[in-house]
C-alpha positions as CSV (number, residue, x, y, z in Angstrom):
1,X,151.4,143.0,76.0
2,X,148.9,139.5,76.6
3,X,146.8,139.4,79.5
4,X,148.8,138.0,82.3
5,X,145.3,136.7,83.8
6,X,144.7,134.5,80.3
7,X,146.8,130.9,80.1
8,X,149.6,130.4,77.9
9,X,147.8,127.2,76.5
10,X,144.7,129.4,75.1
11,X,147.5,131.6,73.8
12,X,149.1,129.4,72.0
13,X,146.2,128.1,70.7
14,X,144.5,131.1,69.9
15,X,141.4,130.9,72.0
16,X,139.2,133.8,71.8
17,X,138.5,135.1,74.8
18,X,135.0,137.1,75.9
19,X,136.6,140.7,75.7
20,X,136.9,140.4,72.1
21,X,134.7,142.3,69.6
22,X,133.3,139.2,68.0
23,X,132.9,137.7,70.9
24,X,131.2,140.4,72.4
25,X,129.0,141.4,68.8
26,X,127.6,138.1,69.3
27,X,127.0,138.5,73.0
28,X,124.9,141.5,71.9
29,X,123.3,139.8,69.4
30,X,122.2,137.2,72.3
31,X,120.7,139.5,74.7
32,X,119.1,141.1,72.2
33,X,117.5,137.9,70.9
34,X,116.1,136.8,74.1
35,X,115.0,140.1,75.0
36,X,113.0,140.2,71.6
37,X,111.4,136.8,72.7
38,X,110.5,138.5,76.5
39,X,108.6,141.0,74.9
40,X,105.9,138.5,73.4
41,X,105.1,137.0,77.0
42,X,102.0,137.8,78.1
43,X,103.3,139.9,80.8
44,X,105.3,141.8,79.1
45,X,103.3,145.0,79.4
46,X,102.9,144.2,83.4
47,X,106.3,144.2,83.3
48,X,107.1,147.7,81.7
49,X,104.5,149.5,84.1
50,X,106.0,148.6,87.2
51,X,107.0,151.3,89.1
52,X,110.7,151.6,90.6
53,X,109.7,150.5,93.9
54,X,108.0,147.2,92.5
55,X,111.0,146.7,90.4
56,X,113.5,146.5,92.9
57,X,110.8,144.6,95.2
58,X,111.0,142.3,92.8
59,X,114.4,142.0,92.5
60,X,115.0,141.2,96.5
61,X,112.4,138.5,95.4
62,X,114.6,137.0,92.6
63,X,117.7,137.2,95.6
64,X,115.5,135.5,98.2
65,X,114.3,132.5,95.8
66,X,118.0,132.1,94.5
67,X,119.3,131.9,98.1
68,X,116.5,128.7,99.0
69,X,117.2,127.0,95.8
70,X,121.0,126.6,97.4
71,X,119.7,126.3,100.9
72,X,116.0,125.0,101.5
73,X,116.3,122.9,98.3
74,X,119.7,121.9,97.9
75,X,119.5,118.1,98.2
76,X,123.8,118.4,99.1
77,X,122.5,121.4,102.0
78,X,120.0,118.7,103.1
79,X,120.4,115.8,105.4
80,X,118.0,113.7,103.9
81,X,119.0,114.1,100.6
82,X,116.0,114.2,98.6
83,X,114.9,117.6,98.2
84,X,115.4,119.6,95.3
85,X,113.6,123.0,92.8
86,X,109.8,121.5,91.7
87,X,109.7,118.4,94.0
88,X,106.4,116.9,93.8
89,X,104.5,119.3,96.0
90,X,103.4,116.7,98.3
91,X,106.6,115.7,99.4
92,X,107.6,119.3,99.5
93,X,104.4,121.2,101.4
94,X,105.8,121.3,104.9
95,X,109.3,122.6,103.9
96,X,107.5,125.5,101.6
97,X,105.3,126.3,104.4
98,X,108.6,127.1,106.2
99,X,110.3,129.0,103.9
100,X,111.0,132.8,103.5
101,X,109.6,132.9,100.1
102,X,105.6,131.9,101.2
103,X,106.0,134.2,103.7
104,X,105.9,136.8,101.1
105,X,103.3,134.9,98.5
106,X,100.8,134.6,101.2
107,X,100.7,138.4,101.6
108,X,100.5,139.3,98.3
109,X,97.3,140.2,97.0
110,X,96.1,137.9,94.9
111,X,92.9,139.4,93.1
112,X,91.1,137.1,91.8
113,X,90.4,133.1,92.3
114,X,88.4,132.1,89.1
115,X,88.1,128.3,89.0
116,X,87.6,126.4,92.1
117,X,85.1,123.7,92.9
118,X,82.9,124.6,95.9
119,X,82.7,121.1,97.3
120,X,86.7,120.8,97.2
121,X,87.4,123.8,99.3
122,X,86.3,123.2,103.0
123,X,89.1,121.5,105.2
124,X,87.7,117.8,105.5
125,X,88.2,117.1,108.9
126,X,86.6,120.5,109.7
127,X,83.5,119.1,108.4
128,X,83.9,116.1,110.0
129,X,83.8,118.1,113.1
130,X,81.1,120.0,112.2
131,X,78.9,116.5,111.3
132,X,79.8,115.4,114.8
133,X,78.4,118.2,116.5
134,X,75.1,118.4,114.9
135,X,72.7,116.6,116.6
136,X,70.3,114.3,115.1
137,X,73.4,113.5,112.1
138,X,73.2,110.2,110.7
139,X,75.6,108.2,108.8
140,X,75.3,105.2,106.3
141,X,77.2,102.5,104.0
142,X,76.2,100.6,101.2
143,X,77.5,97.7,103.0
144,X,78.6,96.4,106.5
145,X,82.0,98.2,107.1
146,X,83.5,94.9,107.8
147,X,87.4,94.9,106.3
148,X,90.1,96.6,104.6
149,X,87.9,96.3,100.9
150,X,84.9,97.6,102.6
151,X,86.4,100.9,104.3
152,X,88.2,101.7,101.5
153,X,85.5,101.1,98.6
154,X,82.1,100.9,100.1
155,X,79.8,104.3,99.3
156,X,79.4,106.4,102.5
157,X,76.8,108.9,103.4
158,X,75.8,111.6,106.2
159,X,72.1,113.1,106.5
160,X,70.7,114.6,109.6
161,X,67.3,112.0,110.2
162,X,66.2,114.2,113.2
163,X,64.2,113.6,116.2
164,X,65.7,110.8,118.5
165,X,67.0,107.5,117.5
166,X,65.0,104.4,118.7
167,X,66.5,101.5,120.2
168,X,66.4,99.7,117.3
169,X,68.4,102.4,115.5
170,X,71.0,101.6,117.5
171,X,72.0,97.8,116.3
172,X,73.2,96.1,114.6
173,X,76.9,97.7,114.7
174,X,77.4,99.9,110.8
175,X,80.8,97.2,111.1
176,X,79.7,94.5,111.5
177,X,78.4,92.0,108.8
178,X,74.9,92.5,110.1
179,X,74.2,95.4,108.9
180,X,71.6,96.1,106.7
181,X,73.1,98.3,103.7
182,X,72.3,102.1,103.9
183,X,70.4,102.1,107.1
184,X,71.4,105.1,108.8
185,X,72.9,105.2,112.1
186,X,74.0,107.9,114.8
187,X,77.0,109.4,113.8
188,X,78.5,109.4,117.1
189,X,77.4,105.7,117.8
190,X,79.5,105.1,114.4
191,X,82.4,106.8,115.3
192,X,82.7,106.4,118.9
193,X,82.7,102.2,118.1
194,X,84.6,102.8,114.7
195,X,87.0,99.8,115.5
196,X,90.7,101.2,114.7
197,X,91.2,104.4,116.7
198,X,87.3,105.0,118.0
199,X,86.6,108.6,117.3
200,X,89.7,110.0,116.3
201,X,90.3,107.1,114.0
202,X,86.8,107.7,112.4
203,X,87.7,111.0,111.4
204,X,91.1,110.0,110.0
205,X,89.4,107.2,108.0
206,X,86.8,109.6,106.6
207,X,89.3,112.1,105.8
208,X,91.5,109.8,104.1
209,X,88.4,108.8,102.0
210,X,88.0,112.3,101.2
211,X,91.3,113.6,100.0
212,X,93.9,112.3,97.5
213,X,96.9,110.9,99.9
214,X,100.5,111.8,99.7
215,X,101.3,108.4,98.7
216,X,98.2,108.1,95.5
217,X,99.4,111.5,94.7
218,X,102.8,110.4,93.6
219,X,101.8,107.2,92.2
220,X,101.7,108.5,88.7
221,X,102.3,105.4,87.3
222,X,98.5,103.8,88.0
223,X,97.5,106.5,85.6
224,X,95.3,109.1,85.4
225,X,92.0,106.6,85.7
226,X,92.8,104.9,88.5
227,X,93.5,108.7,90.7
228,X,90.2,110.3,89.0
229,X,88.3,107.4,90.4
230,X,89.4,108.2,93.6
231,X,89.3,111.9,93.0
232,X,85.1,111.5,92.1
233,X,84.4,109.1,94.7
234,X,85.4,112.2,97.4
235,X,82.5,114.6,96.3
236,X,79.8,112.5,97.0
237,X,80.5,111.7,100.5
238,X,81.4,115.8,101.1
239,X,78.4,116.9,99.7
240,X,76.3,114.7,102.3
241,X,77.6,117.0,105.3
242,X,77.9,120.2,103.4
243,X,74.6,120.7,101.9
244,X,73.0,120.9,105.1
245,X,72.2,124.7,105.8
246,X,73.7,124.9,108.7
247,X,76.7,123.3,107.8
248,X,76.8,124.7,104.3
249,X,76.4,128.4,106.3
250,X,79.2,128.0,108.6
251,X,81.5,126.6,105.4
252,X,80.4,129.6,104.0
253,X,81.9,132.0,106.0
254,X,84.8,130.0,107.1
255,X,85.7,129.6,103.7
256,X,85.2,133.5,102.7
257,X,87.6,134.2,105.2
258,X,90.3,132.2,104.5
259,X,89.9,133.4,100.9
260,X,90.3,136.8,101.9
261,X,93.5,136.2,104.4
262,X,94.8,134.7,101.8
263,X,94.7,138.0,99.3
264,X,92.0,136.9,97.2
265,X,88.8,139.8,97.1
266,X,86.6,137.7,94.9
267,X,85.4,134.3,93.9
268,X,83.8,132.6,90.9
269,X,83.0,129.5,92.6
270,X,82.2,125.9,90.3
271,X,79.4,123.1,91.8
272,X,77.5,120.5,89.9
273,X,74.2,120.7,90.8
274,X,73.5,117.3,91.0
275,X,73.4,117.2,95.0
276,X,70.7,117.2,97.5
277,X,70.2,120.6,99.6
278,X,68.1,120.3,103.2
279,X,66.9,123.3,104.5
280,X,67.4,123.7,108.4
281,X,65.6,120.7,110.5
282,X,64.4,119.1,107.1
283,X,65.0,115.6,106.4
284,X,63.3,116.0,103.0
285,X,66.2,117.6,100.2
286,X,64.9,120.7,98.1
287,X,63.3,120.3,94.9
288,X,65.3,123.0,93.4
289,X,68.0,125.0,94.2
290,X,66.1,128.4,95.1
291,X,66.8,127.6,98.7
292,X,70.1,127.4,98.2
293,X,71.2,130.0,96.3
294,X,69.3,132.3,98.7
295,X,71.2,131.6,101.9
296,X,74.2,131.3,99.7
297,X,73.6,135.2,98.8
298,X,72.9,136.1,102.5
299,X,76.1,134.5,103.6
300,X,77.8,136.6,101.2
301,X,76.2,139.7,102.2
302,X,76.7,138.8,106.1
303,X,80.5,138.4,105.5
304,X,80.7,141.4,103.6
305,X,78.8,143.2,106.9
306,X,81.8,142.3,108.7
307,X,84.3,144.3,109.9
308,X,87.2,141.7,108.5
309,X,85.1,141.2,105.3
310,X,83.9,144.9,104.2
311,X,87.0,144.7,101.5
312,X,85.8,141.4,100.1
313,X,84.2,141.9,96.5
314,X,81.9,139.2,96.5
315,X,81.4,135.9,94.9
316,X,79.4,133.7,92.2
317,X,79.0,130.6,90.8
318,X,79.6,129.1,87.7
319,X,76.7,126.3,87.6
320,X,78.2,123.5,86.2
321,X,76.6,119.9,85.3
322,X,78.4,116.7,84.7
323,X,79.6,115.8,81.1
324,X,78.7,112.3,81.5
325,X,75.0,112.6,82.2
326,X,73.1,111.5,79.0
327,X,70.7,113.9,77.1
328,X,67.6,114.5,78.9
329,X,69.4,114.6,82.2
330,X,71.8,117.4,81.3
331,X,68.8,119.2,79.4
332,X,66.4,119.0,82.7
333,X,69.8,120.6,84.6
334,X,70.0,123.4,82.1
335,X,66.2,124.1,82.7
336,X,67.2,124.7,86.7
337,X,70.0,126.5,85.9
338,X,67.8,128.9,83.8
339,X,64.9,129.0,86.3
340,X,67.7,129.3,89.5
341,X,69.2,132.8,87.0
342,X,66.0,134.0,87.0
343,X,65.4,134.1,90.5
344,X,69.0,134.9,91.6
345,X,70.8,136.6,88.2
346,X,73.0,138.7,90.6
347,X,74.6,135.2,91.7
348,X,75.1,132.9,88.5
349,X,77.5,133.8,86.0
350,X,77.9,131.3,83.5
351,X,77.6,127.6,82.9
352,X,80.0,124.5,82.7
353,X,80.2,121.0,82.2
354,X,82.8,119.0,84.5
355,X,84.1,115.6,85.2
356,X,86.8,113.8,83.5
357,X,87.0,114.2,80.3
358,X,88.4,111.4,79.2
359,X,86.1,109.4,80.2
360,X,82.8,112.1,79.7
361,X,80.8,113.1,76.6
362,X,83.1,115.3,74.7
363,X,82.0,118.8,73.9
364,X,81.3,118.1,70.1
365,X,78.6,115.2,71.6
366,X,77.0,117.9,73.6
367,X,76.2,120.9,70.9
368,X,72.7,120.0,70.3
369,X,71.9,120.3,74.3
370,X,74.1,123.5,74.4
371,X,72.7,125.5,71.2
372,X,69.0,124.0,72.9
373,X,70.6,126.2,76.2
374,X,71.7,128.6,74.0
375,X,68.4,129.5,72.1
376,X,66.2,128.6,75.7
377,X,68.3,131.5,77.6
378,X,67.1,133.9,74.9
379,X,63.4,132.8,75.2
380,X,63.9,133.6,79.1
381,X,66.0,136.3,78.5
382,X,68.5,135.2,80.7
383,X,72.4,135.9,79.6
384,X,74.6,133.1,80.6
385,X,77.8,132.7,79.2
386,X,80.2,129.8,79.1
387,X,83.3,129.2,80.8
388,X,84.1,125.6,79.4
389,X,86.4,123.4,81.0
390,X,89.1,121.9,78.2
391,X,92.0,120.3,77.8
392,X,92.6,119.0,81.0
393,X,94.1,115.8,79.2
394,X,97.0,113.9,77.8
395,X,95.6,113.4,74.3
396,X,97.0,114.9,71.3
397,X,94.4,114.9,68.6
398,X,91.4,112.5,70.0
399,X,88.1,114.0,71.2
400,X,89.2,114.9,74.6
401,X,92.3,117.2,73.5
402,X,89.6,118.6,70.4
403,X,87.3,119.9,73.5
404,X,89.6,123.0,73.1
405,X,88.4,123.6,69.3
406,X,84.6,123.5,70.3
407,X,84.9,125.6,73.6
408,X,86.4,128.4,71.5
409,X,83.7,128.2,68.8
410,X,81.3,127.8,71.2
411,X,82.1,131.6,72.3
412,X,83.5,130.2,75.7
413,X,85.2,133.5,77.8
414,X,87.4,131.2,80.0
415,X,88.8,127.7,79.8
416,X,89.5,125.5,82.5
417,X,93.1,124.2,82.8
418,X,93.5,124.4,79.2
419,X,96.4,121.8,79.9
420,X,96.9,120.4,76.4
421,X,96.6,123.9,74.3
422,X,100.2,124.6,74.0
423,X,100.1,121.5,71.3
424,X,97.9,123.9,69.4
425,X,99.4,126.7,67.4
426,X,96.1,128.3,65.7
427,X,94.5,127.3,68.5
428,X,97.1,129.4,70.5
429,X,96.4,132.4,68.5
430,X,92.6,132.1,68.1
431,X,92.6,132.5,72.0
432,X,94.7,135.6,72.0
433,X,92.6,137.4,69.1
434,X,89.4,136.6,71.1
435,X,90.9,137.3,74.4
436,X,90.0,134.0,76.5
437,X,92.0,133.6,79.4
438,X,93.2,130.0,80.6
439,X,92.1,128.7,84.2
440,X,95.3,127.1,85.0
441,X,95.9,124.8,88.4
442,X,99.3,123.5,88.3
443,X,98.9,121.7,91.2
444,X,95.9,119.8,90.0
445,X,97.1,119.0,87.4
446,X,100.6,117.4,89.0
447,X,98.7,115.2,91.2
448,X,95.9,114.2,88.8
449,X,98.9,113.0,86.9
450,X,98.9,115.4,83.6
451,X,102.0,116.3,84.9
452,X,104.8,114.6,87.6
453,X,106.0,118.2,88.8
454,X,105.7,121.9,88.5
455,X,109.0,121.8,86.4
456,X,107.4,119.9,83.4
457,X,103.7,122.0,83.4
458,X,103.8,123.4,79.6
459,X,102.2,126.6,81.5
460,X,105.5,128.3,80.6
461,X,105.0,127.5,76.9
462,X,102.0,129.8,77.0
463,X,103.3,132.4,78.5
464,X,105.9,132.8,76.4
465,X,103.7,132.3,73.0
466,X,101.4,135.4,74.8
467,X,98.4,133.6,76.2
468,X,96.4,135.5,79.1
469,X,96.5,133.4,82.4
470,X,95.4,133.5,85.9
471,X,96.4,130.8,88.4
472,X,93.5,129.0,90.1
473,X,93.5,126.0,93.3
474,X,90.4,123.5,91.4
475,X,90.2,121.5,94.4
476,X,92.5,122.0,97.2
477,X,90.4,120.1,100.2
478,X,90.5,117.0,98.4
479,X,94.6,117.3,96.9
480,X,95.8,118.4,100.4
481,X,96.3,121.2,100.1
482,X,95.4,121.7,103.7
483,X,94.9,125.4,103.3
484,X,92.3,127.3,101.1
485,X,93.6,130.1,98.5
486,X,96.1,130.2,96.3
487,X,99.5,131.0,98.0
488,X,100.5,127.3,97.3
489,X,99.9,127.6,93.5
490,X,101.2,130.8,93.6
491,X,104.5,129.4,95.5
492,X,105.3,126.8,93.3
493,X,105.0,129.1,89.6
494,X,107.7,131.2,91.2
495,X,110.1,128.8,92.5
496,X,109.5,126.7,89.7
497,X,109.9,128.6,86.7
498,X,113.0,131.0,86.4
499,X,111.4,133.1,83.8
500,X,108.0,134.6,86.0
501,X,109.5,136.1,88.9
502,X,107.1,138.5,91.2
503,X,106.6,140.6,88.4
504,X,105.0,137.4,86.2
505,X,103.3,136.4,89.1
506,X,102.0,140.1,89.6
507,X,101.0,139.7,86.2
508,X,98.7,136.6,86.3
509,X,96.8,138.0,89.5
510,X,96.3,141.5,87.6
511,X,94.8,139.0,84.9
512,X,92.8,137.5,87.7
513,X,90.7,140.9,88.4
514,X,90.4,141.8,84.8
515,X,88.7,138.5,84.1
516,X,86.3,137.9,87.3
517,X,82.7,137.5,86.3
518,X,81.7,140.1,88.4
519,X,77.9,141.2,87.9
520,X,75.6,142.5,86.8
521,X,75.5,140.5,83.8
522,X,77.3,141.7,80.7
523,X,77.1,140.8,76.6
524,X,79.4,139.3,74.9
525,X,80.8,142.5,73.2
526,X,80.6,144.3,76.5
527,X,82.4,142.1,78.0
528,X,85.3,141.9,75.6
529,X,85.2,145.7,75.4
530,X,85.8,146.1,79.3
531,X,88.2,143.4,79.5
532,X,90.3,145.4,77.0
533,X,89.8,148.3,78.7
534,X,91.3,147.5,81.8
535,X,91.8,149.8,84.2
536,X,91.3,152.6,82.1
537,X,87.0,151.3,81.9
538,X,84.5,153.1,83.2
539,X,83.1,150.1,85.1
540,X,83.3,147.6,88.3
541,X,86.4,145.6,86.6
542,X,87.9,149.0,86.1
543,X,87.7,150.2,89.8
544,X,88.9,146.8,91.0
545,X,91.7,146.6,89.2
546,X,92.5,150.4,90.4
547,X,92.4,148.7,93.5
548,X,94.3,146.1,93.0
549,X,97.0,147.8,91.5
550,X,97.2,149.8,95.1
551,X,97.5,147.0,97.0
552,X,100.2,145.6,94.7
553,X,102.2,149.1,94.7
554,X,102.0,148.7,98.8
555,X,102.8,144.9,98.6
556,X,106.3,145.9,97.0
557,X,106.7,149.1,99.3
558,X,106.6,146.5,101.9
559,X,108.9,144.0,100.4
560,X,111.3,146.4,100.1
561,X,111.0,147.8,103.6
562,X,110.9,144.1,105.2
563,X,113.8,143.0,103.2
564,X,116.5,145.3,101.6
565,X,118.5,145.8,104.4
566,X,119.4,141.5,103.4
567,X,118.7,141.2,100.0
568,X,119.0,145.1,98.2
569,X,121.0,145.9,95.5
570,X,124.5,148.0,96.2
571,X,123.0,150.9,95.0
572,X,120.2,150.7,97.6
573,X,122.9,150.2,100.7
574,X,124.6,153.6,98.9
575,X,121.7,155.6,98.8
């Protein structure tokens, strides 16, 4: 008898239908195949520990991020009909903000947040504030702030001068064509007379200077030069206010604490130390960077005192120097970097080069400088390894893109963004032999234009070929973000890519924790032996990723209690 549910057309015809055997052999075959590809992903063995609990926790989370791709960003659901899955996260920051699924991101626990640039972190018009209310602040242009061109290109600085200002201080106005070019001038003089808006307008302008804008951040056709010229001309002016101690002590703890409500327990924090520190009440800058580090490591500690802050692991920096310095410059930053490890070694854990590289001295340029800082740190016997940045280009083939093959010679432990790498097969596998993990920022690298949305980031392609990552923020003061940590990366993996899920995004925090340079100082081998060892080590990475695993097992208990009575399975509602 034929199925009365099957058409007499595909009867007639002879259409198979699913229910038969061949049909359903190649079916088989199918699943089969794809599940053989699922178990090379990287988080493939994340995956088979999870408990029952965190399965099914992950599951509601798979319901709940279905339900907002047909609701929250269904463009035919939407009155304005522009909203859809991996909008340019610009455009789409307020409506994820609002949505069920950050909810749950922002509480997970995060681990780990291994590449971020100190000077990007601190909310801009914070420290704006802050520069307001310092007495004796001054501010300066490299030209009368006199039109459109001015405001928008002219270099800006802050310093405190101390002491009162004298009458003659006071005139003539920082816009008007009198000026005389970097004379400083009272900050609140300057923006109390600012001429569009007065004080609040002053702080909007010198915001907007600082950060990349929603509009320049979707305006991927200028290219990538035109945005990273924009991007570097934000540092300068932020480091003027931060790197006062005062200021930089306050950021210090403001920013520890966001971290930490945010799920994130440690730091290994990026600056170039090509800035000028002042000491409290000093209008001369620090020779060095002894000063710094010092009240960087008390600020630490003094968080860590706190009642809100006793869970907080601690923090480091990376020192990092620009790529685009020539020889003897980079050489002379290498010897303070060496001198600072010797002072502070429990605070430095490795050494970078940054800028763009497209336009900086590729890594092949700089070997002589970095076998010199190689062979010096052994005459000092200092240890410090490299976490290179690479790949955080376009190219296929030219000297930018082939900043991947020298990091991994060069014994690097980490690579920043790593962006172009999935064009690189060996390269691929060279990285999972020595166990590197990749620094990825998806959001960085959408609105420096490497990529025009989360959908298209070749992130994905990694993690499927096996390649360790960990999810970072690089700079999210200045690419408006408009909160520190790492929920917004976080956010936009799982939404944007079907195949993570919680469970992948469990994954790359659990990487996060195994790959912190957390002190004291280990060698190479030691290092690659306690990263393979895990959580079954004997050492700090071990215990923190013991920890970390607890809070992840009661992340999903709650999941499951907040959210299974909406979005269980039928077998949960039986039971």
């Amino acid at each position: 008898m034929s199925d009365p549910t099957i058409p007499d057309w595909e009867i007639e015809e002879g259409l198979p239908q699913f229910a038969d055997p061949f049909i359903q052999q190649y079916l088989s075959g199918r699943s089969a195949l794809i599940e053989q590809e699922k178990s090379t992903r990287s988080d493939a063995p994340f995956r088979a520990s999870l408990t029952p609990l965190a399965i099914e926790a992950c599951a509601i989370v798979s319901r709940i991020r279905a339900e907002e791709r047909q609701t929250v960003w269904n463009q035919d659901a939407d009155l304005s009909g522009h909203v859809f899955p991996g909008m340019p996260f610009t455009l789409a920051r307020n409506r994820m903000e609002d949505s069920k699924l950050w909810g749950i991101v922002r509480r997970m626990p995060k681990g780990a947040l291994l590449h971020a640039h100190f000077d990007a972190m601190l909310d801009i018009e914070w420290l704006i504030e802050l520069a307001l209310g310092t007495e004796g602040m001054g501010f300066w242009a490299s030209g009368g702030l006199t039109g459109v061109e001015a405001l928008g290109q002219n270099e800006l600085g802050f310093r405190f001068m101390g002491g009162a200002w004298e009458e003659e201080d006071l005139a003539p106005s920082i816009w008007s064509s009198d000026y005389v070019p970097k004379t400083y001038v009272p900050i609140s003089t300057a923006a109390d007379s600012f001429p569009s808006g007065g004080r609040q307008g002053f702080k909007d302008w010198i915001t907007e200077r600082c950060t990349i804008t929603s509009a320049e951040s979707i305006d991927h056709h200028k290219g990538l030069d035109v945005i990273w010229k924009k991007f570097k001309s934000c540092f300068p002016i932020i480091g003027t206010i931060l790197y006062q101690e005062p200021i930089f002590r306050a950021a210090m703890q403001r920013l520890l604490k966001e971290l930490l409500e945010d799920g994130i327990r440690w730091v290994d924090l990026r600056a170039a130390f090509v800035f000028n520190y002042y000491r409290e009440g000093q209008t001369t800058p620090e020779r060095d960077y002894l000063a710094f580090f010092q009240t960087f490591g008390e600020e630490v500690k003094k968080f860590q005192a706190t009642e809100h802050g006793a869970h907080f692991w601690g923090a480091r920096f990376i020192w990092t120097t620009l790529r685009a310095q020539d020889k003897q410059q980079i050489v002379e930053n290498m010897k303070l970097c060496i001198a600072t490890k010797k002072a502070f070694p429990e605070l430095i854990s490795g050494f970078d080069l940054v800028g763009q590289e497209d336009t900086g001295r590729p890594l092949v340029d700089l070997t002589p400088e970095i076998f010199w800082f190689r062979k010096r740190c052994v005459e000092e016997g200092v240890d410090i390894p490299f976490f290179f940045h690479a790949g955080e280009c376009l190219g296929d083939g030219d000297e930018t893109d082939e900043n991947l093959f020298d990091a991994i010679l060069l014994g690097t432990r980490r690579i920043g963004h790593g962006f172009s790498l999935y064009k690189h097969p060996l390269l691929i596998e060279m990285v999972k032999q020595k166990s590197i993990l990749i620094e990825s920022c998806p959001i960085s690298n959408e609105i420096l234009r490497l990529t025009n949305s989360i959908m298209s980031h070749p992130l994905p392609a990694l993690l499927a070929r096996g390649v360790k990552v960990a999810l970072c923020n690089d700079d999210p003061a200045i690419l408006g973000h408009g909160k520190n940590g790492l929920t917004h990366d976080f956010w936009q993996a799982l939404q944007g890519w079907e195949n993570l899920g919680l469970e992948g995004l469990g994954s790359l925090a659990e990487n996060s924790v195994r790959y912190a340079a957390y002190g004291p100082d280990q060698s190479t081998p030691e290092w690659k032996k306690d990263v393979k060892d895990g959580v079954y080590g004997q050492g700090v990475r071990a215990e923190r990723m013991r920890e970390w695993t607890k809070e992840w097992n009661a992340f999903c208990e709650w999941v499951v209690l907040e959210y299974a009575a909406d979005y269980g399975s039928d077998e949960d509602e039986q039971v």
